[in-house]
py3Dmol code that shows the C-alpha trace and the ligand (Angstrom):
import py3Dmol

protein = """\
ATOM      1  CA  UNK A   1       9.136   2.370  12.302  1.00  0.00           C
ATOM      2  CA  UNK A   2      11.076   2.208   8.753  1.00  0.00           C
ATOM      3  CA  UNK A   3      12.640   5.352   7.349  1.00  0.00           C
ATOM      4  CA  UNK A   4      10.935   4.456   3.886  1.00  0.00           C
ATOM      5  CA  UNK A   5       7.227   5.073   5.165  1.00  0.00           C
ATOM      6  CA  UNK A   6       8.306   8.591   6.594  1.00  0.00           C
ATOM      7  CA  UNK A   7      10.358   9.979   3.944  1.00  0.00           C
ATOM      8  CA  UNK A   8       8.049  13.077   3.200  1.00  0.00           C
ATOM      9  CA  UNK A   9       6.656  13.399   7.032  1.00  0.00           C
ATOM     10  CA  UNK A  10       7.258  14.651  10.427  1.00  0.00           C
ATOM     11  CA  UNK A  11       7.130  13.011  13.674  1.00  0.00           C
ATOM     12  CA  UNK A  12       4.365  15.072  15.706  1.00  0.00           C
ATOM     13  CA  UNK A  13       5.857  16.437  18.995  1.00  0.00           C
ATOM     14  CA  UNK A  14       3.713  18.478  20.451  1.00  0.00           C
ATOM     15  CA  UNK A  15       4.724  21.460  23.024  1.00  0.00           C
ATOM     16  CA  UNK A  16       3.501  22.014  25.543  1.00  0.00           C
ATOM     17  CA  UNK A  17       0.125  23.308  25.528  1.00  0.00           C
ATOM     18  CA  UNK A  18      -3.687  23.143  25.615  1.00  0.00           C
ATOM     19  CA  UNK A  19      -4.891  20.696  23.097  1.00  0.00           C
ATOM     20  CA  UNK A  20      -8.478  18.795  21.791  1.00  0.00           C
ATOM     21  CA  UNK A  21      -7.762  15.274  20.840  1.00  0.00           C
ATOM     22  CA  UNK A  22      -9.609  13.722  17.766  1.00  0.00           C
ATOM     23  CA  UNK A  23      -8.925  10.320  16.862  1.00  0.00           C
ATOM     24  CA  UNK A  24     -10.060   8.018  14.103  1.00  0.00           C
ATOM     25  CA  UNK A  25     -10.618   4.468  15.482  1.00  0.00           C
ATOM     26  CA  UNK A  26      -9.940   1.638  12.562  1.00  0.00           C
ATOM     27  CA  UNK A  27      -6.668   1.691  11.318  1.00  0.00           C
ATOM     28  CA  UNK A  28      -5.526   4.383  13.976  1.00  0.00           C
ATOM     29  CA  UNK A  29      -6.327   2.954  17.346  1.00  0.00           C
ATOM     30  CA  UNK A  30      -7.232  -0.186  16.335  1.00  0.00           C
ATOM     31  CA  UNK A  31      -5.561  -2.463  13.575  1.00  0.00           C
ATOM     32  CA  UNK A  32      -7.532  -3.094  10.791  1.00  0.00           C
ATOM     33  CA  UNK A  33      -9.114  -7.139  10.347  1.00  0.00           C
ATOM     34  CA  UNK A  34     -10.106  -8.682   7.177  1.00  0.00           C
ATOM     35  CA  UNK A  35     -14.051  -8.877   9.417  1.00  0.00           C
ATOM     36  CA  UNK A  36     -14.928  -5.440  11.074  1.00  0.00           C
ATOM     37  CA  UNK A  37     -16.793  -7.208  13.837  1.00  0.00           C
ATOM     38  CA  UNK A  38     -13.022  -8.716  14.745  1.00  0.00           C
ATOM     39  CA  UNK A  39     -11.652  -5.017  15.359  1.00  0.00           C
ATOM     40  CA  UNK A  40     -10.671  -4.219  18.796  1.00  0.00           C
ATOM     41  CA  UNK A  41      -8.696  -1.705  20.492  1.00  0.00           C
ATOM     42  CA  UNK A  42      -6.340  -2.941  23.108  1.00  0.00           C
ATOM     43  CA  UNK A  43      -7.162  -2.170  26.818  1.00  0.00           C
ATOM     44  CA  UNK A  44      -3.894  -0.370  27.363  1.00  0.00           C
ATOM     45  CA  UNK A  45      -4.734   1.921  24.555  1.00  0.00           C
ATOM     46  CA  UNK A  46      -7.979   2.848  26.326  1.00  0.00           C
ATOM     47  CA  UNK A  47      -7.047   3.733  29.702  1.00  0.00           C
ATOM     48  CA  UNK A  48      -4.356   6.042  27.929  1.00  0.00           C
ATOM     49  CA  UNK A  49      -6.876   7.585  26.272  1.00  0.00           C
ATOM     50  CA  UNK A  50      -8.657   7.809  29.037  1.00  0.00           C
ATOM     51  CA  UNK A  51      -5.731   9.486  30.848  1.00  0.00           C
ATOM     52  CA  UNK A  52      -5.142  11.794  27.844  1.00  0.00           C
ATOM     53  CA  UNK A  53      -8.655  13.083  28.165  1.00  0.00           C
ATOM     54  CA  UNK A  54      -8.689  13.973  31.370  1.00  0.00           C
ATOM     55  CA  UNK A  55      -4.986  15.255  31.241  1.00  0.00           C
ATOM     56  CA  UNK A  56      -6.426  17.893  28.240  1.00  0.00           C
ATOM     57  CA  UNK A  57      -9.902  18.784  30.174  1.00  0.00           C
ATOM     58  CA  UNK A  58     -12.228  15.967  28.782  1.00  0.00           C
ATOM     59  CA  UNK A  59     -11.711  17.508  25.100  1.00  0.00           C
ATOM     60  CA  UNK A  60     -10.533  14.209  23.418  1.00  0.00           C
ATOM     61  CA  UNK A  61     -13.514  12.896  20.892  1.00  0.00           C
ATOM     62  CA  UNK A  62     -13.711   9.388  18.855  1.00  0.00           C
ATOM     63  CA  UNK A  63     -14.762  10.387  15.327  1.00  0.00           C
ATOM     64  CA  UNK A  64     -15.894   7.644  12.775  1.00  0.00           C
ATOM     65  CA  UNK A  65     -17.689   5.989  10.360  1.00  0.00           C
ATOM     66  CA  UNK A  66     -18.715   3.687  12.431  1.00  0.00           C
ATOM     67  CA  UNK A  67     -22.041   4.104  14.471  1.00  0.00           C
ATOM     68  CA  UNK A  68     -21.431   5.551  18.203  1.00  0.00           C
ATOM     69  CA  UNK A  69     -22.802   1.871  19.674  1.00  0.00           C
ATOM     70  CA  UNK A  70     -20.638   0.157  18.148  1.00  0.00           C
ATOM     71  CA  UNK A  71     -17.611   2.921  19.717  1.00  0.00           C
ATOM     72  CA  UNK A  72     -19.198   2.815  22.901  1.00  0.00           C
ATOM     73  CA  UNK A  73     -18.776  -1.518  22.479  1.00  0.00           C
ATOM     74  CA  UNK A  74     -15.198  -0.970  20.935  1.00  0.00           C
ATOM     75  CA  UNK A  75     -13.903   1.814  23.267  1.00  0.00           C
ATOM     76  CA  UNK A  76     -15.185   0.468  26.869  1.00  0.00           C
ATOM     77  CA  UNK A  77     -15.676   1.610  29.782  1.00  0.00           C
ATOM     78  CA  UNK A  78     -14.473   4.617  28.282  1.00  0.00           C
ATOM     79  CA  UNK A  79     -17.678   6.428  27.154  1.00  0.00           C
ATOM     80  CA  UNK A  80     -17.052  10.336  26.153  1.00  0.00           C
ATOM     81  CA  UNK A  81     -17.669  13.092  23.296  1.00  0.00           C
ATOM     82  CA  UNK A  82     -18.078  11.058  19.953  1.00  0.00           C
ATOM     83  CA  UNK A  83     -19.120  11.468  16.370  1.00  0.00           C
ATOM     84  CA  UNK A  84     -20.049   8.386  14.389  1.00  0.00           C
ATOM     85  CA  UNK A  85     -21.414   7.878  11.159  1.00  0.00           C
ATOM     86  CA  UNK A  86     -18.572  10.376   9.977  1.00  0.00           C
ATOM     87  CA  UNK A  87     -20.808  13.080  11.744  1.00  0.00           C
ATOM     88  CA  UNK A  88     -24.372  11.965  10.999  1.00  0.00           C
ATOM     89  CA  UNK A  89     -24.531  11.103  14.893  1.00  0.00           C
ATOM     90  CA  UNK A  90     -22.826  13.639  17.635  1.00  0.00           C
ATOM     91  CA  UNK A  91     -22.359  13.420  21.120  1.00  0.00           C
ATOM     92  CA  UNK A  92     -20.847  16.190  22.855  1.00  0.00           C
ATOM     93  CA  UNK A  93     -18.971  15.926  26.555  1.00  0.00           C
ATOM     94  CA  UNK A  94     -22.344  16.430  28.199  1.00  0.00           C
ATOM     95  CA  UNK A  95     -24.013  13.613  26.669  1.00  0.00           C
ATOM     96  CA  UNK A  96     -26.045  15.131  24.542  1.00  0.00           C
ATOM     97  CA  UNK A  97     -26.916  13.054  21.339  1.00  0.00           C
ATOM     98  CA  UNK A  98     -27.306  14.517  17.918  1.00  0.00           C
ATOM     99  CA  UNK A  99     -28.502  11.981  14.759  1.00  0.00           C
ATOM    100  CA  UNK A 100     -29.006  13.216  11.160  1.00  0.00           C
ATOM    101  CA  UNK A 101     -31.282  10.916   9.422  1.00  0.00           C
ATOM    102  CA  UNK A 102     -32.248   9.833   5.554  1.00  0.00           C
ATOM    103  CA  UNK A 103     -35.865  10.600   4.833  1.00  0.00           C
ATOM    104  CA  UNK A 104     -37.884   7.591   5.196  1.00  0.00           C
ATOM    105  CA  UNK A 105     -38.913   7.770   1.037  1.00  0.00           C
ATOM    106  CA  UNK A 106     -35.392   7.824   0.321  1.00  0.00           C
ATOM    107  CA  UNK A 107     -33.900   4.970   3.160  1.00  0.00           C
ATOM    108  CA  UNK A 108     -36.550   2.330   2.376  1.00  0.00           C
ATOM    109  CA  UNK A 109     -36.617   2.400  -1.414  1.00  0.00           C
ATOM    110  CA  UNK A 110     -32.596   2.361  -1.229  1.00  0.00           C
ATOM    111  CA  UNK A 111     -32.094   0.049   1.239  1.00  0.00           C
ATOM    112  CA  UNK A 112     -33.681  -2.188  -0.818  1.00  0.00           C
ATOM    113  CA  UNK A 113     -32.100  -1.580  -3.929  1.00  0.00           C
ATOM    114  CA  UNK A 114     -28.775  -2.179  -2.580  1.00  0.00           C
ATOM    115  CA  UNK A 115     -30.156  -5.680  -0.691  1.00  0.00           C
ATOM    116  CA  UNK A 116     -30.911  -7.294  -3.731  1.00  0.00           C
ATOM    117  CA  UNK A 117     -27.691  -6.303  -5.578  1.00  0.00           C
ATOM    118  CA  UNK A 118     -25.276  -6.741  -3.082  1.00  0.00           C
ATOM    119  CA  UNK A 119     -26.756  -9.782  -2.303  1.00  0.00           C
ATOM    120  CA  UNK A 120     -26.033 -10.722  -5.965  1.00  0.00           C
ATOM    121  CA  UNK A 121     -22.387 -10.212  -5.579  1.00  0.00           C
ATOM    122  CA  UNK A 122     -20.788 -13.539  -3.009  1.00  0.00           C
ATOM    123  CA  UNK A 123     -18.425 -11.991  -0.663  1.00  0.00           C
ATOM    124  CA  UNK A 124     -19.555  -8.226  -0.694  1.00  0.00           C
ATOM    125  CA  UNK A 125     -21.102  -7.275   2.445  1.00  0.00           C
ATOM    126  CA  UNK A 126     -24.120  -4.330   3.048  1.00  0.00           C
ATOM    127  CA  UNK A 127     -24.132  -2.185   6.159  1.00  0.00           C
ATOM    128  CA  UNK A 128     -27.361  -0.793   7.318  1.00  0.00           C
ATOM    129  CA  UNK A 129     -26.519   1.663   9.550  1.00  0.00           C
ATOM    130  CA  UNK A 130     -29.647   3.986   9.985  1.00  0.00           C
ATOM    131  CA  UNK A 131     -28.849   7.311   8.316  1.00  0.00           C
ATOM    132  CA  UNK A 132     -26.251   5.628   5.847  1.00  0.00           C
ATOM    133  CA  UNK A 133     -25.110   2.453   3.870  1.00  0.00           C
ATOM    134  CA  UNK A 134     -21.850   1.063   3.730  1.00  0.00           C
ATOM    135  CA  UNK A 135     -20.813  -1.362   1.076  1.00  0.00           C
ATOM    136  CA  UNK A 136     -17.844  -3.275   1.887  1.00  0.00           C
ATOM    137  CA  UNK A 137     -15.892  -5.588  -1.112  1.00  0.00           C
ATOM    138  CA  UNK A 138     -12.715  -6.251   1.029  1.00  0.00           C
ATOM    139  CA  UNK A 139     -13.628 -10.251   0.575  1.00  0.00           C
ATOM    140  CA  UNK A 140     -14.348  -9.785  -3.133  1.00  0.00           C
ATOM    141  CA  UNK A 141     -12.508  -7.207  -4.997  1.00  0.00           C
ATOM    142  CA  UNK A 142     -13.504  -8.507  -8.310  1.00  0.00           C
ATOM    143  CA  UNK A 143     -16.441  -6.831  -7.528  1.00  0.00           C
ATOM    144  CA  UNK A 144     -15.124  -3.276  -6.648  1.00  0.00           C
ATOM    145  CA  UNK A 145     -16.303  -1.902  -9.995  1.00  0.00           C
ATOM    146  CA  UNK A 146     -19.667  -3.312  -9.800  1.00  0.00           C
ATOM    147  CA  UNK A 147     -20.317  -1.712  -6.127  1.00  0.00           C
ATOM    148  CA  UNK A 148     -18.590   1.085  -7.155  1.00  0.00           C
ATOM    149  CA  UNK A 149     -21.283   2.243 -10.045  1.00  0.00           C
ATOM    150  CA  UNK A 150     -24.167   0.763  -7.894  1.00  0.00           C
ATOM    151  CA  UNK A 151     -23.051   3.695  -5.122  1.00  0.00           C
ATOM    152  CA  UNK A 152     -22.445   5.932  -7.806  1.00  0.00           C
ATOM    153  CA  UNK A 153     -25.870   5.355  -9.546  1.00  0.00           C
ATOM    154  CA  UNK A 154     -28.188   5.851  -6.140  1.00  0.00           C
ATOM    155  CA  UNK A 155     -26.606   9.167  -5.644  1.00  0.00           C
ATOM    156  CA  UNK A 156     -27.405  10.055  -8.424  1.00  0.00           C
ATOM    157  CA  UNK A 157     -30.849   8.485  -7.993  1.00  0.00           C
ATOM    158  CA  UNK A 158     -31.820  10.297  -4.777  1.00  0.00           C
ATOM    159  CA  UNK A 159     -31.313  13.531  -3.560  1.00  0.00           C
ATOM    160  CA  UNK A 160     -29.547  14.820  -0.460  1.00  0.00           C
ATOM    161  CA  UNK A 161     -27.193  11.969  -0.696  1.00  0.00           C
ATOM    162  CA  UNK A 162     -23.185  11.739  -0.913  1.00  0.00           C
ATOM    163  CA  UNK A 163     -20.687   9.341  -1.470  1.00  0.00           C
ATOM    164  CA  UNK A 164     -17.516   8.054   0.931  1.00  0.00           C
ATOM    165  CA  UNK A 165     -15.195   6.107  -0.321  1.00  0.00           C
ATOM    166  CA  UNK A 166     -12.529   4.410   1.904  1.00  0.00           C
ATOM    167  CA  UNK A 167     -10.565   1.407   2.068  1.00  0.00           C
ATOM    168  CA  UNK A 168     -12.365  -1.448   0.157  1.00  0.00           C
ATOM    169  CA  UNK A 169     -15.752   0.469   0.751  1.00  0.00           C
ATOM    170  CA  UNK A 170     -17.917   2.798  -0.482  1.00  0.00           C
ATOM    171  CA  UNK A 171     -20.643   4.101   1.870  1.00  0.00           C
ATOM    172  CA  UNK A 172     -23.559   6.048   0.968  1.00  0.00           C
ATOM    173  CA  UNK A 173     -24.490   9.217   3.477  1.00  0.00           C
ATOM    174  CA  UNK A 174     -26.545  12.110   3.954  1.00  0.00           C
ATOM    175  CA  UNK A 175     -24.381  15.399   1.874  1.00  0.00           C
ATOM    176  CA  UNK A 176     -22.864  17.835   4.018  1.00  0.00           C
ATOM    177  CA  UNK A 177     -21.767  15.057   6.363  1.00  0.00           C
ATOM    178  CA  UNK A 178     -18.085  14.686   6.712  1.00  0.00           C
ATOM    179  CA  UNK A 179     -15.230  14.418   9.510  1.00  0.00           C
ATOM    180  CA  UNK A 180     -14.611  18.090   8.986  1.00  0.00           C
ATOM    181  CA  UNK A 181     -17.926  19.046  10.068  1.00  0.00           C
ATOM    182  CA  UNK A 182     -17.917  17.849  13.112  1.00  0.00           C
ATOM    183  CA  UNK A 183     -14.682  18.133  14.642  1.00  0.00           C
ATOM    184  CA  UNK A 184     -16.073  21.822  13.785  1.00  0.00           C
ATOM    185  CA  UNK A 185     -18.940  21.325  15.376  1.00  0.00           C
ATOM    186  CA  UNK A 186     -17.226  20.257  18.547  1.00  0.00           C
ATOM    187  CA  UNK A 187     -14.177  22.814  18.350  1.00  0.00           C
ATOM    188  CA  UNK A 188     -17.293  25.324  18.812  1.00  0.00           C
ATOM    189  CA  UNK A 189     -18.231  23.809  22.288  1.00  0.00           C
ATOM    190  CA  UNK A 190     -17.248  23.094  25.529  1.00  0.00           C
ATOM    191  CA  UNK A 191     -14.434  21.538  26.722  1.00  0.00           C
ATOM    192  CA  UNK A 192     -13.103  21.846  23.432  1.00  0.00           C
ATOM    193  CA  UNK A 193     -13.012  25.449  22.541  1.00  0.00           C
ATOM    194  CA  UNK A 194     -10.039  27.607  22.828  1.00  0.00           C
ATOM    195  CA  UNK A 195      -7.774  24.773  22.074  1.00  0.00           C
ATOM    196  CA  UNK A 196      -5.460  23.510  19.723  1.00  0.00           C
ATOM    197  CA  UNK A 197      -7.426  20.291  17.489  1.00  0.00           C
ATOM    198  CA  UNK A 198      -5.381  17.227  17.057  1.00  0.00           C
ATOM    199  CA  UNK A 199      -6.446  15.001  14.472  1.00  0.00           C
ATOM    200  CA  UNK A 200      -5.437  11.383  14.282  1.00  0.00           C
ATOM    201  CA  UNK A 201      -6.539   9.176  10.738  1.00  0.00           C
ATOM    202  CA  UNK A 202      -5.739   6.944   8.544  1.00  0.00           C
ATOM    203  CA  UNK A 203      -8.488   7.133   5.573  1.00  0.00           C
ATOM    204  CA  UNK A 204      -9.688   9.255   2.836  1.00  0.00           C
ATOM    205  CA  UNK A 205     -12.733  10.454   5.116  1.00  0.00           C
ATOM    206  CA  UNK A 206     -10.192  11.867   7.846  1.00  0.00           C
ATOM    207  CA  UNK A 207      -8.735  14.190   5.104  1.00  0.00           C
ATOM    208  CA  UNK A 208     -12.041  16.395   5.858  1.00  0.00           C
ATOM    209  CA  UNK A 209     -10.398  16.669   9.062  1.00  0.00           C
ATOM    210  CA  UNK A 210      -7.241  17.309   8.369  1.00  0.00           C
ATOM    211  CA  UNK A 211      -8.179  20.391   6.582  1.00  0.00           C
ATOM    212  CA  UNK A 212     -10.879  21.572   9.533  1.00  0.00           C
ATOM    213  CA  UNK A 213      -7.586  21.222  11.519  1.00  0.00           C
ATOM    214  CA  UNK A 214      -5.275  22.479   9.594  1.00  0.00           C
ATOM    215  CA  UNK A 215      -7.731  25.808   9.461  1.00  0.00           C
ATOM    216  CA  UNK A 216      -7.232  26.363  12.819  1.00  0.00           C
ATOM    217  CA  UNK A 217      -3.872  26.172  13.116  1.00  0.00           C
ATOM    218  CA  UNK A 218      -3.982  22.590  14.776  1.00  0.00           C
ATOM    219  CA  UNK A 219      -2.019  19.493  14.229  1.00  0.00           C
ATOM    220  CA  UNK A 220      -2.960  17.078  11.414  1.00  0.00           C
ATOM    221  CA  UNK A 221      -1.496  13.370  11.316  1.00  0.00           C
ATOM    222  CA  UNK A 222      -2.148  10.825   9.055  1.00  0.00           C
ATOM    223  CA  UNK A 223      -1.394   7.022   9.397  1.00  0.00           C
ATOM    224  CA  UNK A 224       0.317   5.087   6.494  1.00  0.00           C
ATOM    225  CA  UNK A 225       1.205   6.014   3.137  1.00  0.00           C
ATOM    226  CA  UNK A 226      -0.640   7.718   0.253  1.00  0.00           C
ATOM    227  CA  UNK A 227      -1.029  11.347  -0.226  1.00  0.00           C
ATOM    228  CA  UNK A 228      -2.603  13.721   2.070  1.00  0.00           C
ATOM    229  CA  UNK A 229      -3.475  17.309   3.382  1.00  0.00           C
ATOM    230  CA  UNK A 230      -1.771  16.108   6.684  1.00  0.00           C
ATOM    231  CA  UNK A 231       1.164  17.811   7.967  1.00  0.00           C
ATOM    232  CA  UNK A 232       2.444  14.871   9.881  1.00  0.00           C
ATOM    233  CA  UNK A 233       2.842  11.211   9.233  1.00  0.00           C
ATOM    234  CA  UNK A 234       2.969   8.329  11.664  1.00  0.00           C
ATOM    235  CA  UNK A 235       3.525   4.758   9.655  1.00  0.00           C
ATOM    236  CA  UNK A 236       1.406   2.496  11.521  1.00  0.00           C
ATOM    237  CA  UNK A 237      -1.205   1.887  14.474  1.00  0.00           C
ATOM    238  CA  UNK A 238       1.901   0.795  16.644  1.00  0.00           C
ATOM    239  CA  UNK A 239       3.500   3.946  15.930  1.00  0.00           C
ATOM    240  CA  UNK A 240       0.399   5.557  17.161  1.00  0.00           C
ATOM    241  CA  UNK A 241       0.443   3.890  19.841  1.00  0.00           C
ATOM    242  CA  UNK A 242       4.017   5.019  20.510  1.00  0.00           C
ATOM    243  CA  UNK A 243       3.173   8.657  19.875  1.00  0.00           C
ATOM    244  CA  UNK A 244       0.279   8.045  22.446  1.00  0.00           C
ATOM    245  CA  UNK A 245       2.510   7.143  24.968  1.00  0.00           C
ATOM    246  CA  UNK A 246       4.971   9.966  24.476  1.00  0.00           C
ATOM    247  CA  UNK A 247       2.312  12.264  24.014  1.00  0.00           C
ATOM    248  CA  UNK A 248       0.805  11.283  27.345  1.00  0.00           C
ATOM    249  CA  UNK A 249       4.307  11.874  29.390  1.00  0.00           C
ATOM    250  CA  UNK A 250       5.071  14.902  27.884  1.00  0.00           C
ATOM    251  CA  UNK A 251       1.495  16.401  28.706  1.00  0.00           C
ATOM    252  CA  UNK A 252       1.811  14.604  32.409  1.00  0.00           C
ATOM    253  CA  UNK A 253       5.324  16.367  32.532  1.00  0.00           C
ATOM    254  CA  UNK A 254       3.983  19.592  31.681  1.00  0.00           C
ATOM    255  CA  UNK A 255       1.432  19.414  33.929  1.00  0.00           C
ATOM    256  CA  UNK A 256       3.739  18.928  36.841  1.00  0.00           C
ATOM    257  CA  UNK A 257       5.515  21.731  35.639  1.00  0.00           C
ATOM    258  CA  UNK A 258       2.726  23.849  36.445  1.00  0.00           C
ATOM    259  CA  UNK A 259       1.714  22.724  39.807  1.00  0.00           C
ATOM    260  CA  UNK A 260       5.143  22.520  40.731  1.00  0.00           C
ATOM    261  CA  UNK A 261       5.578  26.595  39.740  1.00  0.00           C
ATOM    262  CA  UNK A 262       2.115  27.317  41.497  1.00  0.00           C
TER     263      UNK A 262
END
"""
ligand_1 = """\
1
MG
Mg -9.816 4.735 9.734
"""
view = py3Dmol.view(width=600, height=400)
view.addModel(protein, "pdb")
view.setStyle({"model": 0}, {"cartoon": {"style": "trace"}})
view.addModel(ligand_1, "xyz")
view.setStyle({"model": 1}, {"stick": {}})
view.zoomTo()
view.show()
């Protein structure tokens, strides 16, 4: 990790205690690739987060944009409490599934606006993913400004709809949804409730929540540079994967501790 990247942040050490795990999964648990189909998360990573979870009680949640099949695909066999679509879809520990959908006279009339422009733009790509739109211009930037006003212009189009940007995409969503929302959402249930929400992103939809954290007294970490309501900083995805590890021995530690004083 280089000193430069961390001048204005804190390494995250947590204490020993009883915490709810929230991480972000591209560009925090999995390194970001120029195709999002190419994204994996390596299978080391997942059985320590599958060790973390049960270490902390089951309350350790995958929240993304990405849909919750495509989490399931990424974070296998590990198969727990998960928000995708930045919230639009929910499941909680006991399986239950929650989806917020777009109003049929509003998804099929928009869908197919943004077919036939994106498809007019070589190199952008349009994500249909049921209750929201993403529009990606990672392989053609010279286009940013174009998909940028097309977003722009079908929220303003049709009602009940927000915008998300993020790194080289824009995606179009049902208002209300955000990050924020529903770690909320899950801080209110069981196993989560009562403890202290750690947040893990790297993305301008994680600062939502950051700030749902940071209201309740949790801990708030952002990945890379740029500015943020995060109150720590970890440079990289390896360096989350460090802290992971730590993280993991410390809470193991601690949890010898106890049965060793029972
Ligand atoms: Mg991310």
């Amino acid at each position: 990790m280089t000193q430069a990247a961390d001048t204005h942040a804190r390494y995250p050490t947590l204490t020993s205690g009883q915490y709810a795990f929230f991480f972000d999964v591209d560009g925090t648990l999995a390194a970001i690739q120029s195709r999002p189909e190419a994204v994996f998360i390596p299978e080391q990573v997942i059985a320590q987060l599958q060790q973390l979870s049960a270490l902390s009680g089951g309350a350790l949640a995958l929240v993304s944009g990405r849909p919750i099949e495509q989490l399931d695909a990424l974070a296998a066999p590990w198969h727990g409490p998960a928000a995708g679509v930045h919230g639009a879809e929910r499941r909680d520990a006991e399986g239950n599934l929650q989806r917020i959908s777009l109003p049929t006279e509003v998804e099929q009339p928009l869908r197919a606006e943004l077919q036939e422009a994106m498809a007019s733009w070589p190199g952008t790509q349009l994500e249909i993913k049921g209750m929201a739109f993403a529009l990606h211009y990672r392989q053609a930037m010279q286009h940013e400004q174009d998909v940028m006003r097309l977003a722009e212009q079908s929220v303003k189009r049709f009602p009940g709809l927000a915008l998300q940007p993020g790194k080289c995409v824009v995606e179009i969503k049902p208002a209300g949804i955000d990050k924020g929302a529903a770690i909320g959402d899950f801080m209110q249930q069981s196993p989560f409730a009562g403890r202290t929400p750690v947040f893990i992103g790297d993305d301008l939809t994680d600062e939502k929540g950051f700030l749902a954290v940071n209201e309740r007294q949790g801990v708030s970490i952002k990945v890379g540079e740029g500015s943020s309501q995060a109150d720590y900083r970890l440079s990289d995805v390896d360096a989350v994967y460090g802290w992971l590890e730590r993280t993991l021995l410390l809470l193991e530690q601690d949890n010898v501790g106890k049965e060793f004083r029972l």
